[in-house]
C-alpha positions in Angstrom: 15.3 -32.5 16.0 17.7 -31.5 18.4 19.2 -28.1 18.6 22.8 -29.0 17.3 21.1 -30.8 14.5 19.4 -27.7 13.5 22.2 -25.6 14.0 24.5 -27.3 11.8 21.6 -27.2 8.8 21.2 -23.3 9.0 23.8 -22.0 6.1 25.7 -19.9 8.0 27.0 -17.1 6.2 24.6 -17.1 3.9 23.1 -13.2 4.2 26.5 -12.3 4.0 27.1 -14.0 0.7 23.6 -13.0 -0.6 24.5 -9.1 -0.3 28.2 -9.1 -0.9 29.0 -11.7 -3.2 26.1 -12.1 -5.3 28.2 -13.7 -8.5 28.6 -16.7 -6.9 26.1 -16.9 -3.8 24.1 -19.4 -6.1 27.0 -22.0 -6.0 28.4 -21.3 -2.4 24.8 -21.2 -0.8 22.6 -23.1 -3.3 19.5 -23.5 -0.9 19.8 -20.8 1.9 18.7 -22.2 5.4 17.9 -20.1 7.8 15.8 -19.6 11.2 12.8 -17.3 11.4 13.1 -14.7 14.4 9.9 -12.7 14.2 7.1 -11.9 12.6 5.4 -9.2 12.1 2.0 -8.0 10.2 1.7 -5.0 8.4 -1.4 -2.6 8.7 -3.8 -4.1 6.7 -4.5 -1.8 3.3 -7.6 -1.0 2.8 -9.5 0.9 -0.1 -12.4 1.4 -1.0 -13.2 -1.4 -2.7 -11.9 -3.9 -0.4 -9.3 -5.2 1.7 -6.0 -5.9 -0.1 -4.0 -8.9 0.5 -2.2 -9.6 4.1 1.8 -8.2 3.6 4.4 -9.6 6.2 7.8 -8.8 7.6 10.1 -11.7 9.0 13.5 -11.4 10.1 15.5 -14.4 9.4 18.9 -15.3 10.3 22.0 -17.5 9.5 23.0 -17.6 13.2 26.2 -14.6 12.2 23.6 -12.4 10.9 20.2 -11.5 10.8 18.0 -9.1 7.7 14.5 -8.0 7.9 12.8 -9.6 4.9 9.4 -9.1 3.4 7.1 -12.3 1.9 5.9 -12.1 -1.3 2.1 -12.5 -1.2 1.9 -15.4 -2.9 3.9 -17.1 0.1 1.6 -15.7 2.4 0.1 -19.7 2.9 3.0 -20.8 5.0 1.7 -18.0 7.6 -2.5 -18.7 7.3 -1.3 -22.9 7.7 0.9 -22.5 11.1 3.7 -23.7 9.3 5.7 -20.8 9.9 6.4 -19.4 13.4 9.1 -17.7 15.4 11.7 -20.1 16.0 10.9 -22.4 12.6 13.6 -22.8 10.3 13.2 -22.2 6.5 14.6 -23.1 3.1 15.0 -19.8 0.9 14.0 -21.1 -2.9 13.5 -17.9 -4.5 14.0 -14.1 -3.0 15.3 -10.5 -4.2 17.8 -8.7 -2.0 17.5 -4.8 -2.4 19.2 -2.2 -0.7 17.2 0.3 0.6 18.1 3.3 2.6 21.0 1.8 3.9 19.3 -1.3 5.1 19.6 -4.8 3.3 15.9 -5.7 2.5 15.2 -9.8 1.5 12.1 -10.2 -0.5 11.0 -13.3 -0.3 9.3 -14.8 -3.5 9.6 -18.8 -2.5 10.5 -20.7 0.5 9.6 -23.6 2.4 9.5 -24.5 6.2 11.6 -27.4 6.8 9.5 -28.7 9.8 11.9 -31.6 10.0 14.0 -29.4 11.7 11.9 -28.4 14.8 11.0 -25.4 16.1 13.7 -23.5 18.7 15.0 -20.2 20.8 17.1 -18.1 18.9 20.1 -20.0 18.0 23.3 -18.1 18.5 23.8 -14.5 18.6 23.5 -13.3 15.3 24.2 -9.6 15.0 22.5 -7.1 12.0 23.9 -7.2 8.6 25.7 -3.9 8.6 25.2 -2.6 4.5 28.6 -1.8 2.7 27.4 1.3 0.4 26.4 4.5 1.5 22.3 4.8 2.2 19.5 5.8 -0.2 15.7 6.9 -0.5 13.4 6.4 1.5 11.3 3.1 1.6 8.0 1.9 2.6 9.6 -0.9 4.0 11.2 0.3 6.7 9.6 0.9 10.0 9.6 1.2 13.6 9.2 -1.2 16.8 10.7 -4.2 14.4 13.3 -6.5 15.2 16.9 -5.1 14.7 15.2 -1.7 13.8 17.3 1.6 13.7 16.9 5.0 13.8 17.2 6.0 9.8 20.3 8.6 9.2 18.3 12.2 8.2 21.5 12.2 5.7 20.8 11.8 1.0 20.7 8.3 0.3 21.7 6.3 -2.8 19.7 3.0 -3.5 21.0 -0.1 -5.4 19.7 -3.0 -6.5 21.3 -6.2 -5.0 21.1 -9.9 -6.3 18.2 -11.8 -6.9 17.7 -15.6 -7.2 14.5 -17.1 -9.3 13.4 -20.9 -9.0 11.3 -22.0 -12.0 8.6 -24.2 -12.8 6.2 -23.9 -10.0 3.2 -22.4 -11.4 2.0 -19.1 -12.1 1.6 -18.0 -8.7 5.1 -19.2 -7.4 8.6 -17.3 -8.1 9.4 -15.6 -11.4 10.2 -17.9 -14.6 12.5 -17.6 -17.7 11.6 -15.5 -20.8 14.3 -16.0 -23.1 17.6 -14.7 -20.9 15.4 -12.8 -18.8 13.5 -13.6 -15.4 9.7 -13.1 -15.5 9.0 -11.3 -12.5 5.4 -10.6 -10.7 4.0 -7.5 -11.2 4.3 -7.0 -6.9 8.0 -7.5 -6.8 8.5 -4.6 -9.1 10.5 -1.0 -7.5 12.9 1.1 -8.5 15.4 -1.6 -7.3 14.3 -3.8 -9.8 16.8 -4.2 -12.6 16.8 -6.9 -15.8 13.5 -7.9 -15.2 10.6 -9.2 -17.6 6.9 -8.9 -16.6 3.7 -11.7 -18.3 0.7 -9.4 -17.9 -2.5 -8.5 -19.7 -3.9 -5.0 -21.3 -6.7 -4.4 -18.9 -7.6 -0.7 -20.3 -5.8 1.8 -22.7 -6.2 5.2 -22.7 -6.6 7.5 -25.9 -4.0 9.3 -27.2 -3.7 12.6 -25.1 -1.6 15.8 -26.5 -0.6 18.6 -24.6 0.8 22.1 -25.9 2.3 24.7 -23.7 4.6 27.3 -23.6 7.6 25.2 -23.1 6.7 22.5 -25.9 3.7 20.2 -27.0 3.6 16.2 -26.7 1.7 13.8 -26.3 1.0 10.6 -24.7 -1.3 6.9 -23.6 -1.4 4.7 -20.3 -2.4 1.0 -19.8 -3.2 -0.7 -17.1 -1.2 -4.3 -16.5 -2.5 -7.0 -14.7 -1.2 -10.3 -13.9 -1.9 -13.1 -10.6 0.0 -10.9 -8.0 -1.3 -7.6 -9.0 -1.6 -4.3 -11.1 0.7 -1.6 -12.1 0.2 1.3 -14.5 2.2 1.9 -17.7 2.0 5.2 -19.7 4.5 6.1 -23.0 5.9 9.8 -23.7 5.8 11.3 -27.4 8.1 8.5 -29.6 6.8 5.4 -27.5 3.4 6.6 -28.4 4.3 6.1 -32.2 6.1 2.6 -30.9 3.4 1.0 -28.9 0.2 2.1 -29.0 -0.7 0.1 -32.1 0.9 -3.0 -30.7 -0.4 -3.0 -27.1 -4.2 -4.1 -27.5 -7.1 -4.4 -24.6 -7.2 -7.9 -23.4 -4.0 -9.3 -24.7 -1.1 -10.5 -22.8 2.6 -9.3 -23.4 5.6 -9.8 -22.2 7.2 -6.3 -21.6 11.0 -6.3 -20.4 13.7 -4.1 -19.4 14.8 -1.0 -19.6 11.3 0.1 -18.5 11.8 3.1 -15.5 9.6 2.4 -12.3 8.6 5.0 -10.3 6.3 6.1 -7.3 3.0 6.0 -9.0 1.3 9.9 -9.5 -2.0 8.7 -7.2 -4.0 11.4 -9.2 -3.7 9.7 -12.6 -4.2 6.2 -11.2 -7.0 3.8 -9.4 -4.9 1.0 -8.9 -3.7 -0.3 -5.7 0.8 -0.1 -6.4 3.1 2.6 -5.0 4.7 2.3 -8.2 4.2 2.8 -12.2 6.1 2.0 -15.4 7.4 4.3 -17.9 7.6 3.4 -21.7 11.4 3.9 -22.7 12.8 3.8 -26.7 14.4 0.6 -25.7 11.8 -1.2 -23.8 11.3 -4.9 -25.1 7.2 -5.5 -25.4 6.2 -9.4 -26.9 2.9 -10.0 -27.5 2.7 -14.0 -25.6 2.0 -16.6 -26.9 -0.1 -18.4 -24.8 -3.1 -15.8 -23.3 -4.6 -18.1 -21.1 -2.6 -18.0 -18.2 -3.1 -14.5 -16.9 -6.4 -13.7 -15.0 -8.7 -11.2 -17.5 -9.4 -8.5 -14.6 -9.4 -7.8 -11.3 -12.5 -6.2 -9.6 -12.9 -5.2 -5.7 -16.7 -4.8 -5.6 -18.5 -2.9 -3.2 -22.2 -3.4 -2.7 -24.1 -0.3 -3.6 -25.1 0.2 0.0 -21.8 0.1 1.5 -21.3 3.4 -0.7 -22.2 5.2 2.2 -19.6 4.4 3.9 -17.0 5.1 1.6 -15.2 8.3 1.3 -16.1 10.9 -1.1 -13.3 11.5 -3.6 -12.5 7.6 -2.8 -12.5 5.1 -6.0 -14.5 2.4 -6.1 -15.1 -0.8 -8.5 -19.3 -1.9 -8.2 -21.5 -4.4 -10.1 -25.2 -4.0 -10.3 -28.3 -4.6 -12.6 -28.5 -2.0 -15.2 -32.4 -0.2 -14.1 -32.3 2.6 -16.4 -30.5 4.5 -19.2 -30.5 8.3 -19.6 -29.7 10.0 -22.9 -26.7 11.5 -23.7 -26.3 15.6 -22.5 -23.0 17.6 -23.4 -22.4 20.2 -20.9 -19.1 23.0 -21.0 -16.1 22.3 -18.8 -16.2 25.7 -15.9 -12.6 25.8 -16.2 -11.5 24.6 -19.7 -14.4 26.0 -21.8 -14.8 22.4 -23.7 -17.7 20.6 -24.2 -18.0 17.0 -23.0 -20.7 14.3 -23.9 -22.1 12.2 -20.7 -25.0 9.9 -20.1 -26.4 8.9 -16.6 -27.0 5.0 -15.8 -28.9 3.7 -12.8 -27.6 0.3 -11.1 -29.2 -1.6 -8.2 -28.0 -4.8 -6.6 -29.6 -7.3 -4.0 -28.6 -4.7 -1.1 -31.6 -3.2 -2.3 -30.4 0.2 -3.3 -29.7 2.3 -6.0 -26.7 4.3 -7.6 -26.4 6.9 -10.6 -23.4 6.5 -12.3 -21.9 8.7 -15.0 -19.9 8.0 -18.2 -18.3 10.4 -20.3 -17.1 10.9 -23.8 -17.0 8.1 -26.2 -17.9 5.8 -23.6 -20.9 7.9 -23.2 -21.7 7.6 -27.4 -21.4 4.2 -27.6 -23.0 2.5 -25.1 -25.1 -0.2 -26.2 -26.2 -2.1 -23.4 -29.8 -3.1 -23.1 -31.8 -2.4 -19.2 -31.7 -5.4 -17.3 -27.6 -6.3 -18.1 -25.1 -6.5 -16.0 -22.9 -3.7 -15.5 -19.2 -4.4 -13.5 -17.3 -1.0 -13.5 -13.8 -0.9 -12.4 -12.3 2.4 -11.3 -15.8 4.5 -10.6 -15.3 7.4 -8.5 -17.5 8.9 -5.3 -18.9 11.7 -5.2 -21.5 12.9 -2.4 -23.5 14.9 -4.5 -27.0 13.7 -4.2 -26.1 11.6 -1.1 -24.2 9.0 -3.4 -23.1 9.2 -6.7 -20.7 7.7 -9.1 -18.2 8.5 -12.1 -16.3 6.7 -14.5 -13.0 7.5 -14.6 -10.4 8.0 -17.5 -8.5 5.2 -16.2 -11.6 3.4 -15.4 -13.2 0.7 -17.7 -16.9 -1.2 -17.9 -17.8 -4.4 -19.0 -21.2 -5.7 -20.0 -22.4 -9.4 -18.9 -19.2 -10.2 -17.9 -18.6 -14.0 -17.5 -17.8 -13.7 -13.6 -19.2 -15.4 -10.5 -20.9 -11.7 -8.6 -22.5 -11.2 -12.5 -23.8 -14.8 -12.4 -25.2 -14.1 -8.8 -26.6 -10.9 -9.5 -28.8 -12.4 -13.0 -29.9 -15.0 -11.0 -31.0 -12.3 -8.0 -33.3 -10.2 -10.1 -34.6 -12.9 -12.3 -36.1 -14.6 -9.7 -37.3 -11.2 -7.2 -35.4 -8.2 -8.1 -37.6 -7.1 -11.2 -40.1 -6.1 -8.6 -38.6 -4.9 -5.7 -38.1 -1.5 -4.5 -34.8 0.3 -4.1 -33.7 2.6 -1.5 -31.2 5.7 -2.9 -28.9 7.8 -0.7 -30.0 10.9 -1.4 -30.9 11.5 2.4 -27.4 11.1 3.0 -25.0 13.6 5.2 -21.9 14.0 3.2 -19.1 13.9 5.7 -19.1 12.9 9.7 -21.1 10.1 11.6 -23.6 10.0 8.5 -21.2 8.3 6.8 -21.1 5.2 8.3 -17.5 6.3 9.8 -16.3 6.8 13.8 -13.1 8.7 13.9 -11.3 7.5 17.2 -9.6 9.4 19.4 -5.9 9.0 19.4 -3.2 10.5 21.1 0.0 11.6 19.1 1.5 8.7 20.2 -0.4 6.3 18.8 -1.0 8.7 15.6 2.8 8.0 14.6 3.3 4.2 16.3 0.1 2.9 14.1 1.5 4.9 10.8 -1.9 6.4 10.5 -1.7 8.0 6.9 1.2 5.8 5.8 -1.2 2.5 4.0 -4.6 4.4 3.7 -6.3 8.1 4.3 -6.9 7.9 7.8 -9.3 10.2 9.8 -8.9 10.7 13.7 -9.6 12.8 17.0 -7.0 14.5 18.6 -7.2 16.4 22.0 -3.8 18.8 21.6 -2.9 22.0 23.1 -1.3 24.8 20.1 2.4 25.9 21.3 3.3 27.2 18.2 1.9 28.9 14.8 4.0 29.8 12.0 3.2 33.4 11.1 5.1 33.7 7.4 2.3 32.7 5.2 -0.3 31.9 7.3 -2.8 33.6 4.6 -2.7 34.0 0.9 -4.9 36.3 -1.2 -7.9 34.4 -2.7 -10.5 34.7 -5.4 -13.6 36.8 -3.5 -15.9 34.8 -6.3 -18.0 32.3 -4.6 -17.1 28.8 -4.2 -13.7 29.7 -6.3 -10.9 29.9 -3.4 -7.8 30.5 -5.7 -4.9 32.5 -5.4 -5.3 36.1 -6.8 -2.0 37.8 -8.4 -1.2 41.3 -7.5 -1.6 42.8 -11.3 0.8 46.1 -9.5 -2.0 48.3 -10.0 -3.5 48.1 -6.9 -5.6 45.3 -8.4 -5.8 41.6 -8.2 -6.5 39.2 -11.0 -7.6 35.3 -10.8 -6.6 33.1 -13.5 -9.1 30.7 -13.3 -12.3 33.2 -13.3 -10.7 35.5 -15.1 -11.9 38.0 -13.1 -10.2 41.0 -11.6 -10.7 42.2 -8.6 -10.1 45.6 -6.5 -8.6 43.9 -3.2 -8.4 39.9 -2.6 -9.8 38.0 0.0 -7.7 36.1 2.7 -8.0 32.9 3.6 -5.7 30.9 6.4 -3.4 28.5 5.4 -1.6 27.6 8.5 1.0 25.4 9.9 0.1 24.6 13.7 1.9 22.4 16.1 0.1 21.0 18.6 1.4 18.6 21.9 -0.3 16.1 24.2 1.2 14.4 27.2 2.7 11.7 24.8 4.5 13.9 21.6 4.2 16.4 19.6 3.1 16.8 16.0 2.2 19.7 12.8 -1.0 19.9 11.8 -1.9 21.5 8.4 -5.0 23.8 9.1 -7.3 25.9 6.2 -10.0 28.9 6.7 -12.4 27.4 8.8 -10.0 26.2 11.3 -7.6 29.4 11.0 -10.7 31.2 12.1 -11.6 28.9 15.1 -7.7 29.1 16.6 -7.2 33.1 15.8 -10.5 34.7 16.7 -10.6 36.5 13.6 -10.7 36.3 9.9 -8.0 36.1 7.7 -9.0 39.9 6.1 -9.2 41.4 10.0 -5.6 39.6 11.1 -3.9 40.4 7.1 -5.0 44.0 8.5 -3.6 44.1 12.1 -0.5 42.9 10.2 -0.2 46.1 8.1 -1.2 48.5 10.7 -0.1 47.4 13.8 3.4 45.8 14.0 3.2 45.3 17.8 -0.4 44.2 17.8 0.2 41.8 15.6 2.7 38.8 17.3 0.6 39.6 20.4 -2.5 37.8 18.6 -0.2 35.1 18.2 0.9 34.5 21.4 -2.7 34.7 22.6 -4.0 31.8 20.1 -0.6 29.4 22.0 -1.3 27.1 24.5 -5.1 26.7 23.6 -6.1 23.4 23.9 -8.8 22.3 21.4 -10.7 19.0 19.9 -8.9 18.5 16.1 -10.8 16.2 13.9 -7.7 15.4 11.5 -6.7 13.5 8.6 -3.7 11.2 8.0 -2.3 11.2 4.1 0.5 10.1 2.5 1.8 13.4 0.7 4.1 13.5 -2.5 6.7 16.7 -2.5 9.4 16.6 -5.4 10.3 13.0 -4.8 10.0 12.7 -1.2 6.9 11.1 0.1 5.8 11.9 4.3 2.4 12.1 6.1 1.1 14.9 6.1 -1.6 16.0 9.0 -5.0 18.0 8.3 -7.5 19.7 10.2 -10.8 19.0 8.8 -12.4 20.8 11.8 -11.4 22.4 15.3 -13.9 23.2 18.2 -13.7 24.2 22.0 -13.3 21.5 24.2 -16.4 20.5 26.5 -14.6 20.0 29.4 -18.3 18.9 31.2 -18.6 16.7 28.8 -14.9 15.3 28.4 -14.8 14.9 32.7 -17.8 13.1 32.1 -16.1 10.7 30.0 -13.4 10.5 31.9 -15.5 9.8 34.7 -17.2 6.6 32.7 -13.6 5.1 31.9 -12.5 4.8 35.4 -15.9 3.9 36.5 -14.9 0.8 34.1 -11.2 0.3 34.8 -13.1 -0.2 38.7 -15.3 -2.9 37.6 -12.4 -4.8 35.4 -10.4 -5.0 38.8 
């Protein structure tokens, strides 16, 4: 197809229409057509319990203009077939326009490459659709070295949602359907953006009722976790939605649950499920119980052999699958900090990796467990904990099924029944908890590549860094801590000249301080602040905490002087990259995990080995 032939089928003004007349783009611009102008992966997420699916960012144009636009997952195929490249053209069936941050953002739920059409350079000159409201919050869709990418505005930005167009009838996988005057929307194409939507998803777990009672008031409150083909998403109602729908909303049955329903960044702590977003209950919510329970998948596990635990993070969370070797009794033992007693029982899984893993329930879970040795056991939502090399723990928001009717259970049975009765199973109880015995090699980056890779902004990343200090922050570089062992919390100054913690209840005649620092560090690429605790503090000062709290009281001239001594060391960081939650604003936050000296025998040695290499490649 020649180029004239394609450029007369792109719809041009389209985008235009899409984000500024949205009452009647559906009539001007029925189909959109419009040519693809890059591609672009994300960074592959990656928990625990297994690679999540492939996200991808396309710019697309109507030769005027040109928007960055993300694909759905479930459109993902038209990338793994070859069918769409740079320079293809593409018929836009289904998509949600947002505003985010100032920038137009196309998701795309449905489209089609229209390979009649040929494949060509960029036709015409289109420029970036400039948005016509003021910008908003912050987005994890925007992002660097993309086509048409701009530096964001540091100014407060308002978000609004934009139009959205469904197509129906194409399956459960394909764009959002009708229910009643609503669209059914995926559980993935949920956001704050989101308005006048209806999700189709299944109960996967429900929590108990939980009650609170403080100072300020007493309430109470219940989570489920929703589940339908494109993903999962956390719900949880407040006080009078509790009386509303905990009765109605039942494990294992499907619902329709509609509008006004708030969406918000998702509290990581409370949750194991893979969505940057949650659901809260409102007194106006619409929740359906479906009639037809069939479509929507039962659950979704990410397995991890019970040998690959090893090399998965402490703290991380997990789902695993195993034979069920043993069952311990039930033991209550007294919460440290709460005082309350809680029931648990210990069960031992193996798998055909030939190891073994002690997990823990609690509470009723704990009571009424039934199962018989030699089941099979898939938990979902089991967190990792490094005592005794590798253990696991059930979580709240985690549930277990017995014998469930899945292919790895099916596997499994058939595994021991025929030779895993009488084998032998290793245990990780010889295991190192952090470092190169966990399976994991931290490279070394330079700051550059630390913020071009968004290290922190998908997953927890871990990484080497070779900086030199040129600045420490010296208001609050210590706080007073509990002198109790293995406590660490803040002490309050009782005015007395004595120092009480809350948590041990303890007083105590003088506190002991502990850094808490705010470093930054630079490289010949960039600069960058690293977050940095006692152990490091004490590396990069010299001194303790106690011994530098002191200099501070006794001698004011002494004191910067320190400082400036510690500045323009240059030391070996092992850091870690986190996505951290302040108020409402989310940013990466950097972590010393450790700080050492830097060998420079052994660094010029490695220096020596890379050009020695560099010689041979030429």
């Amino acid at each position: 197809m020649s180029v004239a032939a394609a450029q007369h089928a792109i719809t041009q003004g389209a985008l235009e229409a899409i984000f500024s007349d949205p009452d009647h783009v559906d009539q001007r611009f029925p189909v959109p057509v419009l040519q693809c102008l890059q591609i672009k992966p994300l960074a592959a997420q990656q928990n625990a319990g297994g690679q999540q699916p492939e996200r991808y960012r396309v710019v697309l144009s109507d030769i005027r203009n040109y928007v960055q636009c993300m694909l759905a997952t479930q459109t993902n195929h038209v990338i793994h077939d070859g069918s769409l490249v740079r320079g293809a053209l593409v018929r836009i069936k289904s998509y949600q326009a947002n505003m985010v941050k100032g920038k137009n953002i196309l998701i795309i739920l449905d489209l089609e490459v229209a390979s009649e059409l040929g494949v060509h350079d960029r036709i015409g000159e289109p420029q970036a659709f400039e948005a016509k409201s003021e910008p908003a919050a912050n987005t994890t869709l925007g992002g660097s070295n993309f086509y048409g990418a701009k530096t964001e505005s540091q100014a407060p930005v308002k978000s609004e949602p934009m139009s959205s167009r469904m197509g129906g009838g194409r399956g459960v996988n394909a764009a959002p359907h009708s229910h009643g005057n609503n669209v059914v929307y995926p559980i993935e194409a949920l956001s704050p953006y989101t308005h006048k939507w209806t999700i189709k998803a299944r109960v996967t777990q429900k929590s108990d009722i939980k009650t609170w009672h403080k100072a300020s008031g007493e309430g109470k409150l219940f989570s489920v976790n929703l589940l339908d083909e494109s993903g999962e998403i956390r719900a949880t109602g407040f006080n009078e939605q509790v009386d509303q729908f905990y009765d109605l909303l039942q494990e294992g049955q499907v619902y329709y649950i509609s509008y006004p329903c708030r969406v918000t960044l998702a509290k990581k702590q409370f949750s194991n499920l893979p969505n940057d977003y949650e659901l809260t209950f409102e007194r106006d919510t619409l929740i359906e119980k479906a009639e037809d329970q069939s479509s929507v998948p039962q659950v979704r596990f990410n397995f991890v052999n019970i040998q690959e635990l090893q090399s998965v993070e402490k703290d991380a969370t997990v789902d695993v699958i195993g034979v069920l070797k043993e069952v311990g009794d039930v033991n209550q033992i007294t919460s440290k900090n709460t005082g309350k007693p809680f029931d648990k029982r210990e069960l031992t899984l193996v798998d055909d990796s030939q190891f073994s893993v002690r997990v823990t329930i609690w509470g009723k879970t704990a009571n009424s467990f039934s199962a018989q040795p030699e089941s099979i056991v898939a938990f979902k939502g089991v967190k990792v904990s490094d005592f005794g090399g590798r253990s696991l723990s059930l979580l709240a928001s985690g549930s277990m099924s017995v014998d469930p009717d899945i292919e790895e259970a099916h596997r499994l049975k058939g595994w021991y029944d025929s030779q895993g009765r009488t084998d032998s199973f290793a245990t990780h109880n010889n295991m190192a908890s952090m470092g190169s015995a966990t399976g994991r090699v931290d490279q070394t980056k330079v700051i550059s590549q630390v913020k071009d890779e968004n290290l922190g902004m998908e997953n927890t990343d871990y990484f080497n860094l070779k900086a030199t200090i040129v600045f420490i922050k010296q208001d609050n570089f210590a706080y007073p801590a509990c002198s109790s062992e293995q406590c660490n919390k803040k002490v309050v100054d009782q005015g007395d000249g004595t120092w009480r913690c809350e948590k041990c209840d303890i007083v105590h005649a003088r506190p002991q301080y502990r850094y808490i620092m705010s470093v930054n560090v630079t490289d010949h690429t960039g600069q960058m602040w690293l977050s940095c605790f006692d152990d490091v503090g004490r590396v990069i000062m010299g001194m303790t905490a106690d011994e530098l709290m002191e200099i501070k009281e006794n001698d004011e001239d002494r004191f910067p002087a320190i400082f400036d001594a510690a500045n323009c060391t240059k030391l070996h960081f092992r850091c870690r990259a986190k996505m951290d939650t302040y108020g409402e604003n989310q940013r990466v936050r950097y972590q010393v995990m450790s700080a050492s000296p830097i060998d420079f025998r052994t660094e010029a040695m490695k220096l020596s080995d890379m050009i020695k290499q560099l010689s041979v490649g030429s």
